[in-house]
Every structure is written in structure tokens, then in C-alpha cells.
N, CA, C and O atoms as a GROMACS GRO file, in nm:
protein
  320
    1UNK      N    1   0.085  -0.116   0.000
    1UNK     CA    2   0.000   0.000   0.000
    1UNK      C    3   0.090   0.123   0.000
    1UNK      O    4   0.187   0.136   0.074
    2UNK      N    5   0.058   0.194  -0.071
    2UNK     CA    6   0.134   0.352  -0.098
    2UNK      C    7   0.095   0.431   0.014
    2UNK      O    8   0.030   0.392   0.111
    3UNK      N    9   0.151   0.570  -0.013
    3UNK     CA   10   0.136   0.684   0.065
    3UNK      C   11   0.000   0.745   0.033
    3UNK      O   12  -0.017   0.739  -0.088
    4UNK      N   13  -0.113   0.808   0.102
    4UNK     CA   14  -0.160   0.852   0.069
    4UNK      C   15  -0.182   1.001   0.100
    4UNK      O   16  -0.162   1.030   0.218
    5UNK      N   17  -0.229   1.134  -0.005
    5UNK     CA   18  -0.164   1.256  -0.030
    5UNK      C   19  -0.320   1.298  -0.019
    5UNK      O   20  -0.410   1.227  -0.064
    6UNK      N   21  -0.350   1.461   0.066
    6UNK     CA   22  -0.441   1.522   0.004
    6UNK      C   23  -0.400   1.577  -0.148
    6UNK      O   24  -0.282   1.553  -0.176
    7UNK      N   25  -0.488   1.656  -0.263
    7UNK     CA   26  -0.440   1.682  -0.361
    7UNK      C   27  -0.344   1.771  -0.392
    7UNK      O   28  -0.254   1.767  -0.476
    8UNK      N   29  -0.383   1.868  -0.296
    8UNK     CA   30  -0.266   2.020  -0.322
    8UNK      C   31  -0.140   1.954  -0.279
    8UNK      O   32  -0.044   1.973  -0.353
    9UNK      N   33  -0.111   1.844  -0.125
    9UNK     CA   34  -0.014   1.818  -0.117
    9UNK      C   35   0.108   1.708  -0.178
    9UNK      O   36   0.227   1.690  -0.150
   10UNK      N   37   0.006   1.644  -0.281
   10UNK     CA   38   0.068   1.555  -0.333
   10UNK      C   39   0.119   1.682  -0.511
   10UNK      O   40   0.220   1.666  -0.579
   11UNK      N   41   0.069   1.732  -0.522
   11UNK     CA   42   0.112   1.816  -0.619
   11UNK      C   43   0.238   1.883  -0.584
   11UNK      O   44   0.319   1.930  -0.664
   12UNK      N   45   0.245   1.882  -0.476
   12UNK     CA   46   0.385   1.970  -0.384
   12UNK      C   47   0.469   1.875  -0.379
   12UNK      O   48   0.590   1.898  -0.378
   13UNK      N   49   0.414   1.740  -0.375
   13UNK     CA   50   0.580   1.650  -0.318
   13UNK      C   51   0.618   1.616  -0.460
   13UNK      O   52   0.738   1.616  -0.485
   14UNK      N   53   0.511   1.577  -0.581
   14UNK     CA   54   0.495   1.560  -0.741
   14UNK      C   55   0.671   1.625  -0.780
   14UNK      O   56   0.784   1.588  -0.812
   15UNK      N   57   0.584   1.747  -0.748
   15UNK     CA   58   0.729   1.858  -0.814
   15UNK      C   59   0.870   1.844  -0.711
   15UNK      O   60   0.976   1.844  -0.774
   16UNK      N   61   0.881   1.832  -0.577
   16UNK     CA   62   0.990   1.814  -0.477
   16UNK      C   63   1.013   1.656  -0.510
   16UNK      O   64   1.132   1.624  -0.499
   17UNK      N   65   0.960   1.591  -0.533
   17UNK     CA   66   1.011   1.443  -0.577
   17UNK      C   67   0.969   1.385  -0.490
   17UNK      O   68   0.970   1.414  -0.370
   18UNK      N   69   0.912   1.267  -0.559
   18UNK     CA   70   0.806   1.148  -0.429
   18UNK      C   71   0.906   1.046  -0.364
   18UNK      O   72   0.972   0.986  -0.448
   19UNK      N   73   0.929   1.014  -0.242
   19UNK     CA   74   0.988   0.966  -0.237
   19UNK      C   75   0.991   0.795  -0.335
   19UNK      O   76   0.923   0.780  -0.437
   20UNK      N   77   1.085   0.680  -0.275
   20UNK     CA   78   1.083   0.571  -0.388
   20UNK      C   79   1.046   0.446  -0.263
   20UNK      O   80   1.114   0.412  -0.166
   21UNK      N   81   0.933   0.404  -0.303
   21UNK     CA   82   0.856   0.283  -0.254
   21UNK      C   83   0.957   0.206  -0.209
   21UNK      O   84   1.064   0.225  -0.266
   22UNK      N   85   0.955   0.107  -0.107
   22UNK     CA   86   1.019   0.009  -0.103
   22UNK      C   87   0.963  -0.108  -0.202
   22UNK      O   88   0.851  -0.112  -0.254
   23UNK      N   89   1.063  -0.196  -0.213
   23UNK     CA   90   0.997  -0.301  -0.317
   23UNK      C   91   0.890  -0.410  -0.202
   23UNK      O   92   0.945  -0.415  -0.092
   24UNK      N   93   0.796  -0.467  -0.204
   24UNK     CA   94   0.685  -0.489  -0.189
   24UNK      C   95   0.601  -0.621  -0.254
   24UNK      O   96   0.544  -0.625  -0.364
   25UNK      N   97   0.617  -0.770  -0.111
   25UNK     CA   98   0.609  -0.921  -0.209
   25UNK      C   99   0.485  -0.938  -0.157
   25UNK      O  100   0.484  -0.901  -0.040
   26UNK      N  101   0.341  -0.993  -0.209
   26UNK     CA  102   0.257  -1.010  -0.114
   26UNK      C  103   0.295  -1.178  -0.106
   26UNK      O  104   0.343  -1.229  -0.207
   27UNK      N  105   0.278  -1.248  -0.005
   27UNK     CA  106   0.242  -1.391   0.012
   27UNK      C  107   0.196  -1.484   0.196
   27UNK      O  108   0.098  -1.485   0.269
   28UNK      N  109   0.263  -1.514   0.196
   28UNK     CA  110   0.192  -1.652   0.287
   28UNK      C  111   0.315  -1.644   0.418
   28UNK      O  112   0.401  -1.732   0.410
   29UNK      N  113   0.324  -1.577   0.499
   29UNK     CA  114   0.449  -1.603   0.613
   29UNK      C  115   0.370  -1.714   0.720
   29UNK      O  116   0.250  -1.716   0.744
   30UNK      N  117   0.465  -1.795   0.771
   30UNK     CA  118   0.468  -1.888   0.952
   30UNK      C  119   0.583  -1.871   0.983
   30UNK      O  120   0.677  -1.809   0.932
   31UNK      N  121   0.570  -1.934   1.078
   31UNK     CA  122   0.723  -1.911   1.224
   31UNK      C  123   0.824  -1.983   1.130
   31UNK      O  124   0.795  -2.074   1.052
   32UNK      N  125   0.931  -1.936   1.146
   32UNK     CA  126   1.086  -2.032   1.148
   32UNK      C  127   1.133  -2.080   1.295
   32UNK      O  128   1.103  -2.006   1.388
   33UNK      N  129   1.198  -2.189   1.320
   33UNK     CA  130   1.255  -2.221   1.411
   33UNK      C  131   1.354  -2.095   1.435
   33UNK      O  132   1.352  -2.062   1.553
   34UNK      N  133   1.429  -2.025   1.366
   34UNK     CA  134   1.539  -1.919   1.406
   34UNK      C  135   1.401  -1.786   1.428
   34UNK      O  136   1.317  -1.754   1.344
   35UNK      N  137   1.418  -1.736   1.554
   35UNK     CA  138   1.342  -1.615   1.514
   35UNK      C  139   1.408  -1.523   1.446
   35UNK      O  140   1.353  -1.413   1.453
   36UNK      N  141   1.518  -1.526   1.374
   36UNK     CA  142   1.537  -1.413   1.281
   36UNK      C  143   1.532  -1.431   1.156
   36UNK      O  144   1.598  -1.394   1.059
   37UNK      N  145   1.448  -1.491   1.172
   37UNK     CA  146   1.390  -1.576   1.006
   37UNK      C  147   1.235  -1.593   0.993
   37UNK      O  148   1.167  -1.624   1.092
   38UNK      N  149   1.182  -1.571   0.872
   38UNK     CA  150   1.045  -1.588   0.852
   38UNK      C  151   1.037  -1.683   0.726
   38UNK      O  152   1.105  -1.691   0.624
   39UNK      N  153   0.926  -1.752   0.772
   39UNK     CA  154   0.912  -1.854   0.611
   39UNK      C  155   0.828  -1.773   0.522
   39UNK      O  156   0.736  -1.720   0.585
   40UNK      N  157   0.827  -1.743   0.385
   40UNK     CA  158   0.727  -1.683   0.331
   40UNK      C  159   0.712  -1.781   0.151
   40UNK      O  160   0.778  -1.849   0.072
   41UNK      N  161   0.600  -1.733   0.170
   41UNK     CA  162   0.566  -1.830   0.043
   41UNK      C  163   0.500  -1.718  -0.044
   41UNK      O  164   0.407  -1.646  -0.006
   42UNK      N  165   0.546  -1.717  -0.135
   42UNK     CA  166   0.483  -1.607  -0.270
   42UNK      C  167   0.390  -1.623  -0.332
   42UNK      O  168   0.377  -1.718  -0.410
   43UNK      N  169   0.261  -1.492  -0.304
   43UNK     CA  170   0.155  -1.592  -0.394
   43UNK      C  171   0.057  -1.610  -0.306
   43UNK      O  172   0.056  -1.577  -0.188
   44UNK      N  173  -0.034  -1.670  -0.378
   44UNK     CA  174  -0.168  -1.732  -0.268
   44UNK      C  175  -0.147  -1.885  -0.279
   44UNK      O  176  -0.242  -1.962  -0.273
   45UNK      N  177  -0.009  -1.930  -0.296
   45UNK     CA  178  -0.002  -2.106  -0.284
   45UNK      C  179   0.059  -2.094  -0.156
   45UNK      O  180   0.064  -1.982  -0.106
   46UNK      N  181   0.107  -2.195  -0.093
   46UNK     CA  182   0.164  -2.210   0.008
   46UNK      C  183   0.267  -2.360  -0.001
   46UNK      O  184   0.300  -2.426   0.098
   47UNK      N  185   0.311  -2.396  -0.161
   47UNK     CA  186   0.391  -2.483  -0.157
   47UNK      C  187   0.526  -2.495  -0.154
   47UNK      O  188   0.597  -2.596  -0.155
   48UNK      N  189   0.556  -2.369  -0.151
   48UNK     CA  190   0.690  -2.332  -0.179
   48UNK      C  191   0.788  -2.201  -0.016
   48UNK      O  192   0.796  -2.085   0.025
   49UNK      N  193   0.818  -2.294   0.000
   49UNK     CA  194   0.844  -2.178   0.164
   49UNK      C  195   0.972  -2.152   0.143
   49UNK      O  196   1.047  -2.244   0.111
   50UNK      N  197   1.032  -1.988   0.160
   50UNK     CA  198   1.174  -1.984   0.139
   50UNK      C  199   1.184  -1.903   0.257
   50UNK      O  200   1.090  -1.828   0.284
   51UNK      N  201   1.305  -1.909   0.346
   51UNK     CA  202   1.321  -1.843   0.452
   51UNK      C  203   1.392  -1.670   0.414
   51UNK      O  204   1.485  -1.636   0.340
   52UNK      N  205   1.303  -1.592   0.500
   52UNK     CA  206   1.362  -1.483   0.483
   52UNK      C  207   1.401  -1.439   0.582
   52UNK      O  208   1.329  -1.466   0.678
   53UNK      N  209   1.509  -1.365   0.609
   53UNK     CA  210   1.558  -1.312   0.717
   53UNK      C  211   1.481  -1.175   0.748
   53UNK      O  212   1.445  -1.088   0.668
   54UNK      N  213   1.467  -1.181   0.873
   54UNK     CA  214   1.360  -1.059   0.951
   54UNK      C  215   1.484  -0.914   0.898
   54UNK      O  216   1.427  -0.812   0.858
   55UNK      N  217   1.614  -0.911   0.898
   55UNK     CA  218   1.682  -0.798   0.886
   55UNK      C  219   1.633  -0.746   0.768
   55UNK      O  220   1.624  -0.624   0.764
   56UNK      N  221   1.586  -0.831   0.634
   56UNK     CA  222   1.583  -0.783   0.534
   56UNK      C  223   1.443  -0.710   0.524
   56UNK      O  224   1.412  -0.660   0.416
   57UNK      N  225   1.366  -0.702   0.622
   57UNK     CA  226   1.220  -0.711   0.607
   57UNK      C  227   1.194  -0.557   0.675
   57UNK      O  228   1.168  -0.546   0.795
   58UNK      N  229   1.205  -0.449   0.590
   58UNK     CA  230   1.181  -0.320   0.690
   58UNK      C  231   1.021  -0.270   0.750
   58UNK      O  232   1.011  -0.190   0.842
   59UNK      N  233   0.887  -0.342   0.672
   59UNK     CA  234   0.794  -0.337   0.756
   59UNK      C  235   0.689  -0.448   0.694
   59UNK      O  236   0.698  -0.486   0.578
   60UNK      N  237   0.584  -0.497   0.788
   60UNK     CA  238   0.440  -0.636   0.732
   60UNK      C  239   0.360  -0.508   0.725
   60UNK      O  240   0.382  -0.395   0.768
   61UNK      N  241   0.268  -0.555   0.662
   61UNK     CA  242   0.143  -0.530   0.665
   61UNK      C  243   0.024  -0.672   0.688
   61UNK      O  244  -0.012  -0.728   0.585
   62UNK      N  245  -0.012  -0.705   0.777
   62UNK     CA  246  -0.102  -0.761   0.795
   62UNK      C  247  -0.248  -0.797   0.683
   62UNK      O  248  -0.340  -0.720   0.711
   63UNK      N  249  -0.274  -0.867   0.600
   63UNK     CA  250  -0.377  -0.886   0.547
   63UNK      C  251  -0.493  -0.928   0.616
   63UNK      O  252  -0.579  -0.859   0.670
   64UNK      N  253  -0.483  -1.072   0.605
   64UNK     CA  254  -0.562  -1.158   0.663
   64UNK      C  255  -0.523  -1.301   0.698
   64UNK      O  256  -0.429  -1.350   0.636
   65UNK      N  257  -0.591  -1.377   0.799
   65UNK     CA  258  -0.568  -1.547   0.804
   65UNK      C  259  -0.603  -1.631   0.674
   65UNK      O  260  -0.714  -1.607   0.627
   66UNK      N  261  -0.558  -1.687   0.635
   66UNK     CA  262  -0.616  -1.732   0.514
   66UNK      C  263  -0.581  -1.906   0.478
   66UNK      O  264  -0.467  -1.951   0.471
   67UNK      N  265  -0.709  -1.988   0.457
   67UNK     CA  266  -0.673  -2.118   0.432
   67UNK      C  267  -0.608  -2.180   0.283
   67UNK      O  268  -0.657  -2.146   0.176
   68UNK      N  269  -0.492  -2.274   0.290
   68UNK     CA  270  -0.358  -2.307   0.195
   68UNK      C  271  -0.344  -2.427   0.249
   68UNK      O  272  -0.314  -2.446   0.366
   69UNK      N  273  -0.369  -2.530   0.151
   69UNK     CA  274  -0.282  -2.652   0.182
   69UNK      C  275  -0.345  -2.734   0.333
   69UNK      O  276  -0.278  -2.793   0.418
   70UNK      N  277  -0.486  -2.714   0.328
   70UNK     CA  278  -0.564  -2.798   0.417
   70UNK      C  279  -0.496  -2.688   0.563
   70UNK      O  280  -0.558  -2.709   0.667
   71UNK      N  281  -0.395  -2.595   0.572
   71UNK     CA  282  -0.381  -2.538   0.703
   71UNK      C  283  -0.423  -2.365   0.653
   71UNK      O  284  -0.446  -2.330   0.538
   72UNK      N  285  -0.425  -2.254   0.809
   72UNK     CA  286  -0.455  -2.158   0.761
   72UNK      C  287  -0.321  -2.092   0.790
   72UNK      O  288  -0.242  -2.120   0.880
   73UNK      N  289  -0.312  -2.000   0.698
   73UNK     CA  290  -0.180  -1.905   0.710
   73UNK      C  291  -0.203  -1.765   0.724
   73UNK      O  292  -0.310  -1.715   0.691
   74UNK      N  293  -0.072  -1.674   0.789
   74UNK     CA  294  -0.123  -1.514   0.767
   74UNK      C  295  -0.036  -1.469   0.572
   74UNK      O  296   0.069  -1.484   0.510
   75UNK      N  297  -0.128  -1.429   0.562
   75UNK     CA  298  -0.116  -1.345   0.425
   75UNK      C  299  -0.077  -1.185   0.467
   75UNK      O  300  -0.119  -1.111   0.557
   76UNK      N  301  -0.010  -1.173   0.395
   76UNK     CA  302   0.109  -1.033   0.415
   76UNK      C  303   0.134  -0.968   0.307
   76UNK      O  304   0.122  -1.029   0.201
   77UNK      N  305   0.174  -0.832   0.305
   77UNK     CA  306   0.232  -0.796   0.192
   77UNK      C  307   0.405  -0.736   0.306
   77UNK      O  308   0.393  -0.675   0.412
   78UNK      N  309   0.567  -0.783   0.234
   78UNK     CA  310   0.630  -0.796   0.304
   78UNK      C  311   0.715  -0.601   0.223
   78UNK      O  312   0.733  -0.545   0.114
   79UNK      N  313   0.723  -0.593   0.277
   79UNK     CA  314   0.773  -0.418   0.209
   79UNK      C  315   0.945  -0.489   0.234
   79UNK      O  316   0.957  -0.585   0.311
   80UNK      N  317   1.032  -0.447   0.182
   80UNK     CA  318   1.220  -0.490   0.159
   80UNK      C  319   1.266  -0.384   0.175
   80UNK      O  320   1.388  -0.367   0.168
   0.00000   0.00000   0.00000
């Protein structure tokens, strides 16, 4: 999810320069045994789990619980 601007002020940052999004994965996170690790799965599948490290992860956004693979998972969008 982006920034959101009233109009006059987004016309002001337009011309001062917007800042630059972080890049932004939505998918499927559960626990890792390391807590400085998150499993995340890309996507709305949940067959594929690659561990990501929490350092790389500068903020979640919370979606929703969501059922994958006969279990339920949290769905995220992960901002980098």
C-alpha cells in the first residue's frame, strides 16, 4: 500500500520528488525455528516456503488469516 496525499499536497511533493517505494512481495508467512527468520511463500499457494531473514524485512502489513494446503496461514504484503 502507498502513501496517501491530500491533492494540493501531493502536487507539492509531485514537483519536490516522491519519495521511492520500497519493493513490496505479497504472500503466505509462519514461524521459522530461528526467530530471525520468517518462512514466506509467494503468492496465494503455500507450496513453496523460502526463509527470509527478519533484517531484510523493513515493515508487514497484515492482510488476513487465510486457508492453503488444508492449514490456515497469515497473508502479508512484506515491504524490503
Amino acid at each position: 500500500m502507498g502513501t496517501s496525499y491530500k491533492a494540493d499536497a501531493f502536487v507539492k511533493a509531485l514537483s519536490a520528488g516522491l519519495p521511492k517505494p520500497s519493493p513490496t512481495v505479497t504472500g503466505f508467512v509462519k514461524a521459522h525455528t530461528d526467530p530471525n527468520y520468517l518462512y514466506f511463500s509467494p503468492g496465494l499457494t503455500c507450496s513453496f516456503w523460502v526463509p527470509i531473514p527478519t533484517n531484510l524485512i523493513e515493515s508487514i502489513d497484515h492482510l488476513r488469516k487465510r486457508p492453503c494446503g488444508g492449514e490456515e496461514h497469515e497473508l502479508v504484503h512484506l515491504h524490503l
